[in-house]
LUMPA-573049 format. One record per residue (C-alpha): z negated, x negated, y negated. Coordinates in pm, whole numbers, plus 50000, padded with zeros to 5 digits. Layout:
<rs>
ZXY
...
</rs>
This chain:
<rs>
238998339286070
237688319285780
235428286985742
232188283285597
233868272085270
234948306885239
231688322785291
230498305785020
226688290685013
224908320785136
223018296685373
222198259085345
223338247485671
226698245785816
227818272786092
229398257086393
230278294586517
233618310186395
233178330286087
234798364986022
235718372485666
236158408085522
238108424485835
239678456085880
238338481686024
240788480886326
240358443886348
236478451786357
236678476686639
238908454786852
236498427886805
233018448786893
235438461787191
236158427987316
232548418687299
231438444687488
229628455687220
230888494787248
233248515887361
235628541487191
235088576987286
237918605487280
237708613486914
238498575986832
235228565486734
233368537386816
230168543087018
227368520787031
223818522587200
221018502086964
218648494287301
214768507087268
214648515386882
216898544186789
215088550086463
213758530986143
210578508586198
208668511785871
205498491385988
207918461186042
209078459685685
208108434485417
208768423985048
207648387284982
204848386784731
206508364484440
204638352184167
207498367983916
207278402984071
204678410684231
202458428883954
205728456883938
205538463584306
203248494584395
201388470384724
200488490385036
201328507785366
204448507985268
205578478485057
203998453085250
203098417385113
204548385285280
203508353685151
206918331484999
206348302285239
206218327785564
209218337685460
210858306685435
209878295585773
211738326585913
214838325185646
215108291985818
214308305786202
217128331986115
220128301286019
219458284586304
219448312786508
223228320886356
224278285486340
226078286386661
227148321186683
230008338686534
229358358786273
231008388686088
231038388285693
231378419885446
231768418085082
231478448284869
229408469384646
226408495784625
227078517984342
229958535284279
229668534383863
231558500683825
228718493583538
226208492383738
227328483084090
225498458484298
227978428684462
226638423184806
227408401985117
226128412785443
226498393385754
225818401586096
225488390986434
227358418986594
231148432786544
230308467786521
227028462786277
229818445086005
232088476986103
228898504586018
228338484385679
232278486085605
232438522985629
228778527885469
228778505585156
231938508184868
235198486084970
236368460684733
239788462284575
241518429184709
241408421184311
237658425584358
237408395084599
239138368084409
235948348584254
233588374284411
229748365284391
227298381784616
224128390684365
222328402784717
222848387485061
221828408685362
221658387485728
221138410086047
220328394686369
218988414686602
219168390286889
216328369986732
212728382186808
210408377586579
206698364486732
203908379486552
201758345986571
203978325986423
206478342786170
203648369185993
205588401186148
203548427786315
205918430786632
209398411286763
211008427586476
211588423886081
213408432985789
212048412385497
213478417685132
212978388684862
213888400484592
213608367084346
215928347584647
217448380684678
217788379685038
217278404085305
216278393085669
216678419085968
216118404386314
215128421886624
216388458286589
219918469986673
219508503286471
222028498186175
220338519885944
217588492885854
221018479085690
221468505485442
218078513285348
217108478885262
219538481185017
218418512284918
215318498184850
216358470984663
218318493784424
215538512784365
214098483484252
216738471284046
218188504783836
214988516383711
214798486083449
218238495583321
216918531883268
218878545783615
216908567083825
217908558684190
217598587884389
217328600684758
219418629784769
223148640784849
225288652084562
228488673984567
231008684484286
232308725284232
235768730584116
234568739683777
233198699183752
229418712883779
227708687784006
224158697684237
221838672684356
220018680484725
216708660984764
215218654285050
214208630085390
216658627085715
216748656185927
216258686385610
220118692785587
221188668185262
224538656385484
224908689885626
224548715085284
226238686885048
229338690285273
230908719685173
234198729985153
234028746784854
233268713884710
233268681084679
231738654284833
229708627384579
228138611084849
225218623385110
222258599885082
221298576184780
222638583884369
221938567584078
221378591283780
222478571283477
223198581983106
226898583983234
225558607883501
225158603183846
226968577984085
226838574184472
225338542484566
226888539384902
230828545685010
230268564885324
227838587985469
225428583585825
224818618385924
222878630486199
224648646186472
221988659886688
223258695586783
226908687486571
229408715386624
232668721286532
231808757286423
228938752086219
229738716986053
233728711886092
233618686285807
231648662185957
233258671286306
236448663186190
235348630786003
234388615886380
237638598886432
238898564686412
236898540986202
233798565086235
230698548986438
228448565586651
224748555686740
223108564887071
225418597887105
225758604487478
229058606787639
230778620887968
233128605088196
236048612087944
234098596287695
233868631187500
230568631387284
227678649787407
226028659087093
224048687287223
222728656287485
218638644387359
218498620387607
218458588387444
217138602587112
217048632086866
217978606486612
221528603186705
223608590386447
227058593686277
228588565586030
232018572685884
233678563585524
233508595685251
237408594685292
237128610585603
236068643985462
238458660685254
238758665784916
235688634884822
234968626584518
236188594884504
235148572084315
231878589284377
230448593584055
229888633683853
228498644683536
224818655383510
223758680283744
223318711983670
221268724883969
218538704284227
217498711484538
214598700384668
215098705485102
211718707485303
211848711185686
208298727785675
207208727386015
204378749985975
206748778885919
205248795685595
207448785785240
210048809685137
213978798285247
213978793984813
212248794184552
212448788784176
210948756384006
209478759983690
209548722083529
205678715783626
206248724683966
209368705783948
207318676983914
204458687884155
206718689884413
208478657984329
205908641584393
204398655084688
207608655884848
206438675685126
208328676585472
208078669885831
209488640385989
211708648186249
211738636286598
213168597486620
213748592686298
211068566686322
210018547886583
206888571686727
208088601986630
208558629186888
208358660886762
208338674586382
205278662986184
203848672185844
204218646885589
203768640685225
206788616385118
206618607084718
210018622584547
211378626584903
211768585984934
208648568184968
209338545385225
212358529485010
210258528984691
209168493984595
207768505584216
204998530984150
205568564884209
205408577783832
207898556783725
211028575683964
208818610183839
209048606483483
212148594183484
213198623183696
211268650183450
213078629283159
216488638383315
216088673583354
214238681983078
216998666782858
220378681683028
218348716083152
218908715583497
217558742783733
215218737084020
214918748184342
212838742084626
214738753084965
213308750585275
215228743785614
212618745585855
211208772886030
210338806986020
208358833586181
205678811286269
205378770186292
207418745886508
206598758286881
206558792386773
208968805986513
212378793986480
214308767986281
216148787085959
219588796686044
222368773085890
224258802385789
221368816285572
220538784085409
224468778385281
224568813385128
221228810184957
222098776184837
225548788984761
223958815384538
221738785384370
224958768384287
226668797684132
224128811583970
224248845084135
220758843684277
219148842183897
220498880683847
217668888084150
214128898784032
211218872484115
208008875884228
205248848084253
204408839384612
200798846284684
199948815584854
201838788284667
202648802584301
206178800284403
208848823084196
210748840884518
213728863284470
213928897284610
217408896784719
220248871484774
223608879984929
224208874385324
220508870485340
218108894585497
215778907885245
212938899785482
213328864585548
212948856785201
208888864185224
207778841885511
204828859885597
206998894685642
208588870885930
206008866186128
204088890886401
200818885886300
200318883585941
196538872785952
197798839686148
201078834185842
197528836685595
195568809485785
198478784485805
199598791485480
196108783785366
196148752485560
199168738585421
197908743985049
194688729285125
197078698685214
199018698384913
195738697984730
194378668084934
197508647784889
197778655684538
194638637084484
195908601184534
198108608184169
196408592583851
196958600183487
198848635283634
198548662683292
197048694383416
199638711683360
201458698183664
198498694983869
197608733383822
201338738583903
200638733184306
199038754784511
195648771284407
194398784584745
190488781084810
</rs>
């Protein structure tokens, strides 16, 4: 246990509560234990239940609107303004909330490329919210620590409720992100992702003005050093296709592409675990040990997981170091990638498994970042819906869209990387109907992508989105590669493809000072 003195002056007052520094991950499961916060299940990993929110809550998120920033901050939906002095009325509602309480403390980094690494100090209310940041953000060296200064604080409290009336928040709960105090406030949600992502989003502030693109996407390593970047929102398969065997883990949710190359921003990975089987996904089955945390994953009386069980959410969660899967790349940086893969869970059932990018529709589809939102990944969301996400990130994107986009057309343009756009939804017909895209199929297609064996097929343009389609990859049935060959009434695939381009074209419109060249490169459907 250490005293204030050692937490340094994150906050102005003076904690009366006991205050735990930097402890080890066994000390931090004992703790949450004791507390009642958990319990340990049969594999050895801690489970936890987060109460009525089992998801993000994007309408309760803020950045303060300071003087010094605010004209580089693209204002809307979903960077919302908060005025400075709200925000110090609730800074202040959040201390005294903590003052009495103990409190757990984490120093560490985000960004695995020691040049541009962020320091950060999280602190939290709960045992087993310090233990998911442990295993989620990079460790320090003990050499690390001596002198260390936190250049972003993070303070979760999710026993303090935010009211509306008086603290400028939309419901009882907040996560508020200064960046000129460079503070982040989280209060009234249990769900430990709102920890990561808010520093997410504060990277992605932060790297573009030292020409790093921060990126949404997983990132893996072959043997031959050739490194693939998958793209793409929670629930399309980035945790599940990055961990392969075959190759080697970067990291499986946020990169920073640098002139170095790339670099994982976080030290561990938070998989979903919906449907998790030992079969299909043994790395991440395996990495559910000791150490690992799970959210909202039901158990039986043996305290086995149950991960087939929906019944507290879709959105059940896994959080576990990168160390737990073998053969990591660690420290998680690569070279520049050779191949990207853009993953869509297309709920309407009607673009090919893959398809080849030309640079145009690179960026076209970059920016649309088309998907569906899976069910309880956000608070609201029950069953797979069509969305348009800008490059596969936009509710972690605090700066206009075009700047991530050029700088992402910059990249590839200069080290030649091929593009793919690979969708893991469904086939045969839309969500209801047809059927989600077999794991198995999706690995060997985007095995083929990485190798380069699936550029010796012949490709044809897809009739309804422009698309280049091959005609054959191995361990895939020729069929399934034309979606509309899947389904039993080919009049019906015509009509929702047409639908879905007519979408693309509508959200397409919101983009400004787009060349034609780019634009044309979407769908052209009528």
């Amino acid at each position: 246990m250490k005293t204030q003195a050692d937490v340094s002056n994150w906050m102005k007052y003076t904690l009366e509560g006991p205050v735990y520094q930097n402890l080890s991950t066994s000390q931090l499961v004992e703790k949450a234990v004791q507390r009642g916060e958990g319990i340990l299940t049969s594999s050895g990993a801690f489970r936890a239940l987060t109460g009525k929110y089992t998801g993000r809550s994007p309408k309760d998120k803020f950045l303060v609107k300071e003087p010094s920033l605010s004209d580089t901050i693209d204002w809307g939906p979903v960077n919302q303004p908060m005025d400075p002095n709200v925000f110090e009325d609730l800074y202040g509602k959040v201390l005294d909330y903590l003052r009495n309480r103990d409190v757990f403390v984490f120093d560490g980094f985000a960004g695995a490329d020691r040049e541009y690494r962020l320091p950060i100090r999280v602190v939290n209310e709960y045992a087993w919210h310090n233990l998911f940041t442990r295993q989620l953000f990079i460790r320090p060296e003990p050499s690390d620590l001596e002198g260390f200064s936190p250049q972003f604080t993070i303070i979760s409290a999710p026993g303090l409720k935010a009211d509306p009336e008086r603290d400028g928040t939309h419901s009882e709960t907040f996560i508020v992100v200064s960046l000129e105090r460079r503070v982040i406030l989280i209060g009234g949600t249990q769900y430990a992702g709102e920890i990561k992502k808010s520093v997410f989003s504060v990277m992605n502030y932060l790297l573009p003005d030292r020409d790093v693109l921060p990126m949404h996407c997983s990132a893996n390593m072959g043997g031959d050093g050739s490194t693939a970047l998958f793209f793409g929102l929670s629930g399309t398969g980035k945790t599940t296709l990055s961990a392969d065997p075959g190759r080697s883990l970067i990291g499986d949710d946020e990169h920073g592409w640098s002139d170095n190359g790339i670099f994982n921003i976080e030290g561990g990975c938070y998989a979903k675990c919906i449907g998790l089987s030992r079969e299909k996904e043994p790395q991440i089955w395996n990495a559910i040990r000791f150490g690992a945390v799970l959210e909202n994953v039901a158990v039986d009386d043996q305290r086995t997981p149950l991960f087939d069980d929906t019944l507290l959410t879709e959105n059940t969660r896994a959080a576990y170091p990168i160390e737990h899967i073998p053969g990591a790349r660690i420290p998680g940086v690569g070279g520049h990638p050779d191949v990207i893969l853009f993953l869509t869970a297309d709920a309407f059932g009607v673009l090919p498994p893959i398809a080849r990018l030309t640079s145009e529709q690179a960026m076209y589809h970059f920016l649309s970042g088309y998907t569906s939102k899976l069910a309880g990944t956000e608070r609201g969301v029950t069953k797979p819906e069509a969305t348009f996400s800008t490059c596969f990130g936009a509710p972690f994107l605090p700066r206009p869209a075009r700047i991530y986009a050029e700088m992402l057309g910059k990249k590839i343009e200069r080290h030649h990387a091929r593009v793919y756009l690979v969708n893991t939804g469904w086939s045969g017909g839309p969500y209801g109907t047809g059927s989600r895209m077999k794991l198995v199929h999706t690995r060997a297609l985007v095995k083929a992508a990485l190798d380069g064996s699936l550029e010796e097929a012949a490709f044809s343009p897809d009739p309804a989105f422009g698309l280049q389609v091959p005609n054959y990859c191995p361990d895939v049935p020729v069929e399934l590669l034309l979606p509309r060959n899947t389904w039993s009434d080919p009049s019906a695939y015509d009509n929702k493809a047409k639908e879905l381009a007519h979408r693309f074209q509508e959200n397409f419109t919101k983009f400004t000072h787009i060349s034609e060249a780019i634009r044309n490169a979407g769908p052209q459907a009528k």
